[in-house]
N, CA, C and O atoms as a GROMACS GRO file, in nm:
protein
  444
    1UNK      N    1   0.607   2.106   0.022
    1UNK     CA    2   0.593   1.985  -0.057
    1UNK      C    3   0.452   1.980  -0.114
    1UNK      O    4   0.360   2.021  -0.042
    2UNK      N    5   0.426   1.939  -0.226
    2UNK     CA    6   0.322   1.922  -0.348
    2UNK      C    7   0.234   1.827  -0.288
    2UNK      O    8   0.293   1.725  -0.250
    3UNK      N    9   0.123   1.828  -0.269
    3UNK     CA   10   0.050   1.715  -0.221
    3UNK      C   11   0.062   1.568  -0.242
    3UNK      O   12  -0.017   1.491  -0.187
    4UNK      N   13   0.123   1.566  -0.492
    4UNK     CA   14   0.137   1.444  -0.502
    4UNK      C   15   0.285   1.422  -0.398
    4UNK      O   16   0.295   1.323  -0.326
    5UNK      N   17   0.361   1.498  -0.402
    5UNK     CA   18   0.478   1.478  -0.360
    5UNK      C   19   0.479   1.405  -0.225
    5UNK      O   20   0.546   1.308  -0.191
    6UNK      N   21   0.376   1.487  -0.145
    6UNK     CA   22   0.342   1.408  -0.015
    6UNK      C   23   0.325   1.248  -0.009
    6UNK      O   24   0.389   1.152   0.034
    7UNK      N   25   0.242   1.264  -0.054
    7UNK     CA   26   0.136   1.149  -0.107
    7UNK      C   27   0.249   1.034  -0.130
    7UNK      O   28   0.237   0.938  -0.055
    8UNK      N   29   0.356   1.029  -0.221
    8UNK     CA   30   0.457   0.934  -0.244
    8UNK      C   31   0.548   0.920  -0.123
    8UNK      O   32   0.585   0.811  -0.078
    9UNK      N   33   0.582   1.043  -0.073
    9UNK     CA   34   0.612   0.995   0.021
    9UNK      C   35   0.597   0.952   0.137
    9UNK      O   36   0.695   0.921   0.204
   10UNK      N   37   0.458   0.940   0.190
   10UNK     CA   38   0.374   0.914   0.260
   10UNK      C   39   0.388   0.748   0.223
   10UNK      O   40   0.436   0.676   0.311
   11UNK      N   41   0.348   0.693   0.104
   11UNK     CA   42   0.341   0.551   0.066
   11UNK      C   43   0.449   0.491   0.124
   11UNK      O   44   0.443   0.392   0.198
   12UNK      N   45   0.578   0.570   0.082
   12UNK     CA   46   0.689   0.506   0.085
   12UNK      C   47   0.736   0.494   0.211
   12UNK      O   48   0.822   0.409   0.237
   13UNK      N   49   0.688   0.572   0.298
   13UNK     CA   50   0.768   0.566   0.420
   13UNK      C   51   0.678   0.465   0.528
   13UNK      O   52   0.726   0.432   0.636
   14UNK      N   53   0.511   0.412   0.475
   14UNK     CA   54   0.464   0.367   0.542
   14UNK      C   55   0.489   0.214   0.497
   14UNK      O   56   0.484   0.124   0.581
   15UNK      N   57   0.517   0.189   0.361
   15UNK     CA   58   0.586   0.061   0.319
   15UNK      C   59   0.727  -0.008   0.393
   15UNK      O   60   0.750  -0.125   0.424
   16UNK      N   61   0.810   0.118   0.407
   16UNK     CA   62   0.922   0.087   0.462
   16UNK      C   63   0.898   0.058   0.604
   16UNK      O   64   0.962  -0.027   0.667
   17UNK      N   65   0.786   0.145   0.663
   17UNK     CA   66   0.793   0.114   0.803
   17UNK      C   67   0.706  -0.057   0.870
   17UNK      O   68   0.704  -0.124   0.974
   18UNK      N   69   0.668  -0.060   0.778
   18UNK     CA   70   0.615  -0.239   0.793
   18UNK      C   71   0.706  -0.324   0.735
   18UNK      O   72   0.726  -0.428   0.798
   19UNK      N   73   0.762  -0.310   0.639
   19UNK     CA   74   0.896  -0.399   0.599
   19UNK      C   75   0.968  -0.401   0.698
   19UNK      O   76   1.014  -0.513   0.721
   20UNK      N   77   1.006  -0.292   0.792
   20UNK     CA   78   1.067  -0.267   0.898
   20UNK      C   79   1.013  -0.412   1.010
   20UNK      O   80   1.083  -0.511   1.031
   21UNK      N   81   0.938  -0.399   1.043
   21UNK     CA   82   0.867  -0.488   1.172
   21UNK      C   83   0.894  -0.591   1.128
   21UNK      O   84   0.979  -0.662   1.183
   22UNK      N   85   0.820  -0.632   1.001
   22UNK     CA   86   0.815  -0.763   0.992
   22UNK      C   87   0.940  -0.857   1.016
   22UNK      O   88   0.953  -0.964   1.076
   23UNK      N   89   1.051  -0.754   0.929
   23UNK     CA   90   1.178  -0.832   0.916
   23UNK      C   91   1.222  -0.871   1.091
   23UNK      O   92   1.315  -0.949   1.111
   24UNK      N   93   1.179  -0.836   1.159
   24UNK     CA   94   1.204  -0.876   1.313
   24UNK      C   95   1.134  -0.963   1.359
   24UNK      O   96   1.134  -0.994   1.478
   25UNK      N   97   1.068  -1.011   1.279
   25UNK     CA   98   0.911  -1.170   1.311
   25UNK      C   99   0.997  -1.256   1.204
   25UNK      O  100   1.049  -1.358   1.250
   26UNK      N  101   1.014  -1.236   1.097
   26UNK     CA  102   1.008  -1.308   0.981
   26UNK      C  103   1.130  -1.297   0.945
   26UNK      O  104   1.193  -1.196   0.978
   27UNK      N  105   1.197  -1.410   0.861
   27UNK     CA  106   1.295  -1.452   0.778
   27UNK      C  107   1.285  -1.507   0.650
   27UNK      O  108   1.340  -1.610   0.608
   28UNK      N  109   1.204  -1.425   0.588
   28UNK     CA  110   1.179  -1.463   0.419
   28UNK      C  111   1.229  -1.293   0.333
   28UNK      O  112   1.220  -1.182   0.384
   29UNK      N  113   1.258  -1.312   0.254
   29UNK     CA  114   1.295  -1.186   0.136
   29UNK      C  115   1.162  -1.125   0.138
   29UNK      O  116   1.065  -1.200   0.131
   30UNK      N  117   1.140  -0.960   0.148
   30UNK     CA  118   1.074  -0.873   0.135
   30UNK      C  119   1.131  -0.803   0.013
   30UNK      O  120   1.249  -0.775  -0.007
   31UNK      N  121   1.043  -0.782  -0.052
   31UNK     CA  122   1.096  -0.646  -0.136
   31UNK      C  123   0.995  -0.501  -0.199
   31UNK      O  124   0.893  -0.517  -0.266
   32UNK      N  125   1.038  -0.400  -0.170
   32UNK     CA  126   0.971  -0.314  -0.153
   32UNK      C  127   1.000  -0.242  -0.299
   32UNK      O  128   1.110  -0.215  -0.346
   33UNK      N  129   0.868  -0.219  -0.357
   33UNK     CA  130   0.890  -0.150  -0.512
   33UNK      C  131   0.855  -0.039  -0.533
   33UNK      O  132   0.742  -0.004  -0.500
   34UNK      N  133   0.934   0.039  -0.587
   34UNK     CA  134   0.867   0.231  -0.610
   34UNK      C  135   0.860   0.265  -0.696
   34UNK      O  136   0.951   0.348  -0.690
   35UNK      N  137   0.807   0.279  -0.828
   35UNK     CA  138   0.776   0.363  -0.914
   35UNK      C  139   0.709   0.441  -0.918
   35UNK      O  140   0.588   0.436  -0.938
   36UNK      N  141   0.798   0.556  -0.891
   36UNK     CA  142   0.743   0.660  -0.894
   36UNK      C  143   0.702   0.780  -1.016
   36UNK      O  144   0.636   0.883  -1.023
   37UNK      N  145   0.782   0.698  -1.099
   37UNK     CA  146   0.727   0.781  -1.271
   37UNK      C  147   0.593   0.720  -1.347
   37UNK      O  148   0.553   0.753  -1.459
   38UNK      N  149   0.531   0.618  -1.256
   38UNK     CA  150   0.420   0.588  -1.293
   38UNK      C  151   0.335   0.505  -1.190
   38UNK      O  152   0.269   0.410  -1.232
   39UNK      N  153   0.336   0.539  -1.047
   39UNK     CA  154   0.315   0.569  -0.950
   39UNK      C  155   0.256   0.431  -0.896
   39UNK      O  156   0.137   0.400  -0.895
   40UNK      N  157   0.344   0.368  -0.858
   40UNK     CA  158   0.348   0.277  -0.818
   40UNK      C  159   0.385   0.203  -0.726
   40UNK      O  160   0.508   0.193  -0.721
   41UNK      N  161   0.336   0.153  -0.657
   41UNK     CA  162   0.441   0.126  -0.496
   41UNK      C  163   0.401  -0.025  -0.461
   41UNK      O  164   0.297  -0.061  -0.516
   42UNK      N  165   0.464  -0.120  -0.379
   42UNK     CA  166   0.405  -0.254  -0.428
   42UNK      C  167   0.532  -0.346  -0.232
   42UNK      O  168   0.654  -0.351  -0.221
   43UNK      N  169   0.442  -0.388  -0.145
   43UNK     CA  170   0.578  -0.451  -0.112
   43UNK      C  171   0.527  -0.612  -0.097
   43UNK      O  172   0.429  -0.659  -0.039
   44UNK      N  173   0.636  -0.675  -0.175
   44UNK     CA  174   0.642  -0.785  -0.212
   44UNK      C  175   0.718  -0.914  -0.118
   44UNK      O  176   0.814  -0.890  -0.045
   45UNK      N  177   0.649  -1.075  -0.136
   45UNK     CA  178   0.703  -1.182  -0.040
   45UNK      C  179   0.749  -1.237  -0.166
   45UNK      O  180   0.686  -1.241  -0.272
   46UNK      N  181   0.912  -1.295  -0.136
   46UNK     CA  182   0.921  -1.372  -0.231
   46UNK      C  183   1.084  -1.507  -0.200
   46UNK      O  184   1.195  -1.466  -0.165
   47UNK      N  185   1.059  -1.616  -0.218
   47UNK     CA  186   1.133  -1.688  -0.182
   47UNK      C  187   1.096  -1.807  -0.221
   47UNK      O  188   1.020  -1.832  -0.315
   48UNK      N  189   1.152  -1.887  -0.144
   48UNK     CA  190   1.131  -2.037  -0.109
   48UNK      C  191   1.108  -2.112   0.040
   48UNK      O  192   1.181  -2.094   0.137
   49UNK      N  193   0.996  -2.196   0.037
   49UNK     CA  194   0.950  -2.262   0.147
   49UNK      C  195   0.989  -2.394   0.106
   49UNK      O  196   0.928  -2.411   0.000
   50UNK      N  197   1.035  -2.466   0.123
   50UNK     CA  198   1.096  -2.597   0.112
   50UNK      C  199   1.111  -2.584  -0.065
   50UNK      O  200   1.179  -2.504  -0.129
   51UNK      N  201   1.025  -2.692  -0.112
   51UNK     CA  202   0.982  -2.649  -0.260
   51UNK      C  203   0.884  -2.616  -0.394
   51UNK      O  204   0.857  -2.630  -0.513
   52UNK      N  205   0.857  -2.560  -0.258
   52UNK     CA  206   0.741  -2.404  -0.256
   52UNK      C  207   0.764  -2.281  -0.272
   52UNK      O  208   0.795  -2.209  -0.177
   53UNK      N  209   0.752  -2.237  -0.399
   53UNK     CA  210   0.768  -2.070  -0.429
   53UNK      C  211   0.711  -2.034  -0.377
   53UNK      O  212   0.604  -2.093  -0.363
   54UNK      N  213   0.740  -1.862  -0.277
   54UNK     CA  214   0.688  -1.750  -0.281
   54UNK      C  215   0.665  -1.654  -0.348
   54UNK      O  216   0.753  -1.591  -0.408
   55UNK      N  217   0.540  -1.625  -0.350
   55UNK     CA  218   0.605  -1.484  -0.463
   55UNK      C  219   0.443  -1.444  -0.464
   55UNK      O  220   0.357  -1.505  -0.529
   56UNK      N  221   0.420  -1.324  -0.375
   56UNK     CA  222   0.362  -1.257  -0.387
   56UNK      C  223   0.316  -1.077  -0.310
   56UNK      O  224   0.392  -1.021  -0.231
   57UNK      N  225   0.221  -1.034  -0.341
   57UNK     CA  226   0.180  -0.918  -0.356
   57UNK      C  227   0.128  -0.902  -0.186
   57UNK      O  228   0.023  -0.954  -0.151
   58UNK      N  229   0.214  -0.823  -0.087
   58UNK     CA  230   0.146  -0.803   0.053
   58UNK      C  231   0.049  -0.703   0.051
   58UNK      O  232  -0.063  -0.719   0.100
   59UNK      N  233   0.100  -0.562  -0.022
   59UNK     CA  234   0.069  -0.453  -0.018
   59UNK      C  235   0.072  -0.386  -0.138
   59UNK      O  236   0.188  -0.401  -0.179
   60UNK      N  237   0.008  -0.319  -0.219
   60UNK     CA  238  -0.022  -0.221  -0.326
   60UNK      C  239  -0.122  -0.148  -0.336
   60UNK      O  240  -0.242  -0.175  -0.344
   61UNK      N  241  -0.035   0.002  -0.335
   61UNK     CA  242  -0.068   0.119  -0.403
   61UNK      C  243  -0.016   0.122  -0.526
   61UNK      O  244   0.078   0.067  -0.583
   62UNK      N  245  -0.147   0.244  -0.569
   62UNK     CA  246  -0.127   0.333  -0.682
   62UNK      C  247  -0.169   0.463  -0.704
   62UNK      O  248  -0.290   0.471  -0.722
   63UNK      N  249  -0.109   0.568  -0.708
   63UNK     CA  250  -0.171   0.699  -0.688
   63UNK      C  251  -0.260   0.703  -0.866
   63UNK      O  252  -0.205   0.659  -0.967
   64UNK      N  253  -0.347   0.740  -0.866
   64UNK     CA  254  -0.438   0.761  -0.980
   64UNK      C  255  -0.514   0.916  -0.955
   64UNK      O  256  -0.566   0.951  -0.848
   65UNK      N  257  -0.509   0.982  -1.055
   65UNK     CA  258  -0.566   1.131  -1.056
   65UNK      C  259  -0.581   1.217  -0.917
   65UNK      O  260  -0.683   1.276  -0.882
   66UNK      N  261  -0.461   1.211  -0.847
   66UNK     CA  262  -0.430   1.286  -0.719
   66UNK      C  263  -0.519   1.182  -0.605
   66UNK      O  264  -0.548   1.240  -0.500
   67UNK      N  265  -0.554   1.066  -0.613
   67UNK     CA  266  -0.600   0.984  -0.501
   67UNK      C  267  -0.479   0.835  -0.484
   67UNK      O  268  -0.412   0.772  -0.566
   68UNK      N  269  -0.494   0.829  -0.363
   68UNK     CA  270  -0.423   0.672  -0.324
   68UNK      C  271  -0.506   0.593  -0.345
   68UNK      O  272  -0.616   0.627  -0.304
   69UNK      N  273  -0.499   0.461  -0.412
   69UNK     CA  274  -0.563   0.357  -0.488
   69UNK      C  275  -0.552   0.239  -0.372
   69UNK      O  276  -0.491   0.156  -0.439
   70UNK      N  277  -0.568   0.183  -0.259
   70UNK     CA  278  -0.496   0.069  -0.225
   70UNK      C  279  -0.610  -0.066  -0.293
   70UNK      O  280  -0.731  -0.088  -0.281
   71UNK      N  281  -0.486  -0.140  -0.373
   71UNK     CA  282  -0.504  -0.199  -0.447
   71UNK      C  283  -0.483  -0.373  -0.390
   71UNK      O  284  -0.547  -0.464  -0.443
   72UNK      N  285  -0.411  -0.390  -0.307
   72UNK     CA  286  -0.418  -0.501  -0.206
   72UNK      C  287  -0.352  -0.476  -0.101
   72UNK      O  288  -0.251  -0.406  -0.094
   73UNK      N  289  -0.428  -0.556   0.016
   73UNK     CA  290  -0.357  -0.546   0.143
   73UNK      C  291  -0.418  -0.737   0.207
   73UNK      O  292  -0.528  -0.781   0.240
   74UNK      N  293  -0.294  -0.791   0.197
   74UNK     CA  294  -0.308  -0.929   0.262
   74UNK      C  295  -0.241  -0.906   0.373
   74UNK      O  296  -0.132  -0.964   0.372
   75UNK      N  297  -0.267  -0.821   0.506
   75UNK     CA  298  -0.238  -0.822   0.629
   75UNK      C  299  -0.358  -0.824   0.711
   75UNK      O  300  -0.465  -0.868   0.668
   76UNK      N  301  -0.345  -0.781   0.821
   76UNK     CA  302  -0.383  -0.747   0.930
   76UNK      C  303  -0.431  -0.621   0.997
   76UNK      O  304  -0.521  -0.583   1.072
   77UNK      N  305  -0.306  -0.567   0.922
   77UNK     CA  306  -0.256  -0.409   0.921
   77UNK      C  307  -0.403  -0.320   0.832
   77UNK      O  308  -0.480  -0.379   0.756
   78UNK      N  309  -0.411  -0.143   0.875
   78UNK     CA  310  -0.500  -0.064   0.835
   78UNK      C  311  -0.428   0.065   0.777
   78UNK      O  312  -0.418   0.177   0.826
   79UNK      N  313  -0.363  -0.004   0.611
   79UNK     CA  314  -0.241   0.090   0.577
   79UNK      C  315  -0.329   0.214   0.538
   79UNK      O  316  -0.260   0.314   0.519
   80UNK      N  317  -0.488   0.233   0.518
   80UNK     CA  318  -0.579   0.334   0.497
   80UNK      C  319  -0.554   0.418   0.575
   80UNK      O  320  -0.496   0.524   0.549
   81UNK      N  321  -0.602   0.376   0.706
   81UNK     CA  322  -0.626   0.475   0.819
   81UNK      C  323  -0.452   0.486   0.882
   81UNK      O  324  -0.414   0.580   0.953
   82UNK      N  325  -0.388   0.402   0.851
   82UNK     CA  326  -0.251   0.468   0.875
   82UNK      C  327  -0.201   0.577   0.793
   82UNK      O  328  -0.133   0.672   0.832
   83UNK      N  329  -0.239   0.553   0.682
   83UNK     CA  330  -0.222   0.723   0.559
   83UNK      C  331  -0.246   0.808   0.624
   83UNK      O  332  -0.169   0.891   0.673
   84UNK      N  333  -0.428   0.790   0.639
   84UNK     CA  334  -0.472   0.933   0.751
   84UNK      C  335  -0.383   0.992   0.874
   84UNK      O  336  -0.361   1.112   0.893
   85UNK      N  337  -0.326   0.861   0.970
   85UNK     CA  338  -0.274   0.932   1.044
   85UNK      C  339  -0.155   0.975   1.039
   85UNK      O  340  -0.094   0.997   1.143
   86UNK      N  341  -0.086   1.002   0.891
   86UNK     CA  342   0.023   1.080   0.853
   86UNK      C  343  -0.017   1.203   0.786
   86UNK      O  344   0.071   1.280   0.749
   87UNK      N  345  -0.158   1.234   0.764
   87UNK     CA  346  -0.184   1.386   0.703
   87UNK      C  347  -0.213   1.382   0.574
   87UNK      O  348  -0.209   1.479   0.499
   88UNK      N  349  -0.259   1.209   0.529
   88UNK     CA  350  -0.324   1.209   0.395
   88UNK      C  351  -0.507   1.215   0.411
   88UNK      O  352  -0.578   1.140   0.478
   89UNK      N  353  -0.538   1.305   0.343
   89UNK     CA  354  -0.712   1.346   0.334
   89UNK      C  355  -0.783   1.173   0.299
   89UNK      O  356  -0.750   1.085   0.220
   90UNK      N  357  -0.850   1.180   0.364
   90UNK     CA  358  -0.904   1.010   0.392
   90UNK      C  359  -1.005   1.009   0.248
   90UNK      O  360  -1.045   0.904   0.196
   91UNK      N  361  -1.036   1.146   0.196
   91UNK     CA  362  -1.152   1.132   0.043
   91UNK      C  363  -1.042   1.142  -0.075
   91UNK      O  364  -1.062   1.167  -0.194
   92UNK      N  365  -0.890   1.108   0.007
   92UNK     CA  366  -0.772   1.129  -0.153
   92UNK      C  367  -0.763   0.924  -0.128
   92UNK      O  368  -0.695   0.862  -0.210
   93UNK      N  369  -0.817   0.864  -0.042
   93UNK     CA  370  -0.798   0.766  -0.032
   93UNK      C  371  -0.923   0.658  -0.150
   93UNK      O  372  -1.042   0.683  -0.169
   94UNK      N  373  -0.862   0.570  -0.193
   94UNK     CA  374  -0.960   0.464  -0.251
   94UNK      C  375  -0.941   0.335  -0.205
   94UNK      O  376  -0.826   0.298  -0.182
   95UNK      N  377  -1.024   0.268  -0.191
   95UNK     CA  378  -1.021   0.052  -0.178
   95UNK      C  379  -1.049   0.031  -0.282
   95UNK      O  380  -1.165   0.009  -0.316
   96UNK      N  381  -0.929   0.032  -0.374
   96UNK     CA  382  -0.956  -0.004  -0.515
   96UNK      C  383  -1.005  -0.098  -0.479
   96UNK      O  384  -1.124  -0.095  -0.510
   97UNK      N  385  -0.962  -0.244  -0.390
   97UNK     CA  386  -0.989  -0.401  -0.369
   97UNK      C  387  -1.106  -0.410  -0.335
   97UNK      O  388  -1.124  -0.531  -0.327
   98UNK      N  389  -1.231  -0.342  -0.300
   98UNK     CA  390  -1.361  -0.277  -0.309
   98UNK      C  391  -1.378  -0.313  -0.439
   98UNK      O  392  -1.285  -0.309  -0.520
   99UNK      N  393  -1.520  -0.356  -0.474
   99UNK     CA  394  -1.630  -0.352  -0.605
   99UNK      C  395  -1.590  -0.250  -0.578
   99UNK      O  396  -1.518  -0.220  -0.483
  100UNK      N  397  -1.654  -0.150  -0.700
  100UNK     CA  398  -1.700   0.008  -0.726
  100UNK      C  399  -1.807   0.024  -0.634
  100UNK      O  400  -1.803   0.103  -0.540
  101UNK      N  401  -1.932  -0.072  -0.670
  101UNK     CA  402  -2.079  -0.029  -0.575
  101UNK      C  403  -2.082  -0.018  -0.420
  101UNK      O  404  -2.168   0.021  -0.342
  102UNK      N  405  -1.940  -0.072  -0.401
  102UNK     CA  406  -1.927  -0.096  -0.243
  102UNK      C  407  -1.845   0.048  -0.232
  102UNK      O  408  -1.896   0.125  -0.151
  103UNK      N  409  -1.758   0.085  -0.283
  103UNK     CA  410  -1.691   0.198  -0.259
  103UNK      C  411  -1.731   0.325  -0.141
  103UNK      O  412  -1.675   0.368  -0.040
  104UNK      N  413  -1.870   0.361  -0.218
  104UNK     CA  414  -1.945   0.427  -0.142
  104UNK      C  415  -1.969   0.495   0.037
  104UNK      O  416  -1.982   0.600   0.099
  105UNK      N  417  -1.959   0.311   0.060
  105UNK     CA  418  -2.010   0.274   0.191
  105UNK      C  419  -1.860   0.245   0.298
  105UNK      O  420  -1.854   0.191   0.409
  106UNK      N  421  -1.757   0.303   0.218
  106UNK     CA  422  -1.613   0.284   0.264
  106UNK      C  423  -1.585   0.365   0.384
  106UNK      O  424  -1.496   0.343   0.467
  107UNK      N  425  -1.654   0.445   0.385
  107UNK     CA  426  -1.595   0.567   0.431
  107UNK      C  427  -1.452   0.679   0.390
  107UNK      O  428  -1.395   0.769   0.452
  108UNK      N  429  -1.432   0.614   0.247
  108UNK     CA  430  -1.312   0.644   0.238
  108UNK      C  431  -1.339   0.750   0.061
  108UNK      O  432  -1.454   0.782   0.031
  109UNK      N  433  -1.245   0.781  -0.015
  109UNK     CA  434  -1.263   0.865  -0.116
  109UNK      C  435  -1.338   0.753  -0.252
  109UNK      O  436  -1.330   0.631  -0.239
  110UNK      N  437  -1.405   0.814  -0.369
  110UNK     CA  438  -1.444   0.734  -0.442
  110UNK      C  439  -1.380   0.781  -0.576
  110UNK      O  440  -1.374   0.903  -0.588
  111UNK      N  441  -1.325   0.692  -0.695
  111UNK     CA  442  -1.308   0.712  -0.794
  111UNK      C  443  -1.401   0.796  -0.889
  111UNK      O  444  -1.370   0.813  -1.007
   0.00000   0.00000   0.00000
């Protein structure tokens, strides 16, 4: 398998595997998004709380020029260092959600 090839599936299976848990805590609609022809991966809250929309962004990636982008993470969870511990190179990693100037000091890959 192709590194990007990895790489997607690496996203995907670590998306699914927290959609997984949660749905055993929680009873709201998850939905998990893949585009993979323009590399995109996204897992999403979305519903209703009385009459109160949900609707938002838990988790997003984006693979950009052979690196993982994570682009938000409103958890708890360390979907970075969980990449790593599936065999993704921690300098193919970015915190897009990082300034740029902070990037650096990530320990992680830089744009």
């Amino acid at each position: 398998m192709d590194k990007l090839a990895f790489y997607r599936q690496s996203i995907q299976d670590l998306l699914i595997g927290y959609d997984e848990d949660e749905k055993k805590s929680i009873e709201r609609e998850s939905q998990l998004i893949f585009d993979e022809k323009r590399d995109h991966y996204l897992w999403m809250r979305l519903g209703w709380e009385g009459s109160q929309r949900i609707y938002f962004t838990i988790i997003h990636f984006d693979i950009k020029d052979g690196k993982i982008w994570l682009q938000q993470n409103a958890t708890d969870l360390n979907p970075a260092e969980d990449l790593i511990d599936m065999g993704v190179e921690r300098e193919d990693i970015v915190l897009g959600l990082q300034p740029p100037f902070k990037r650096p000091y990530t320990n992680y890959g830089v744009a």
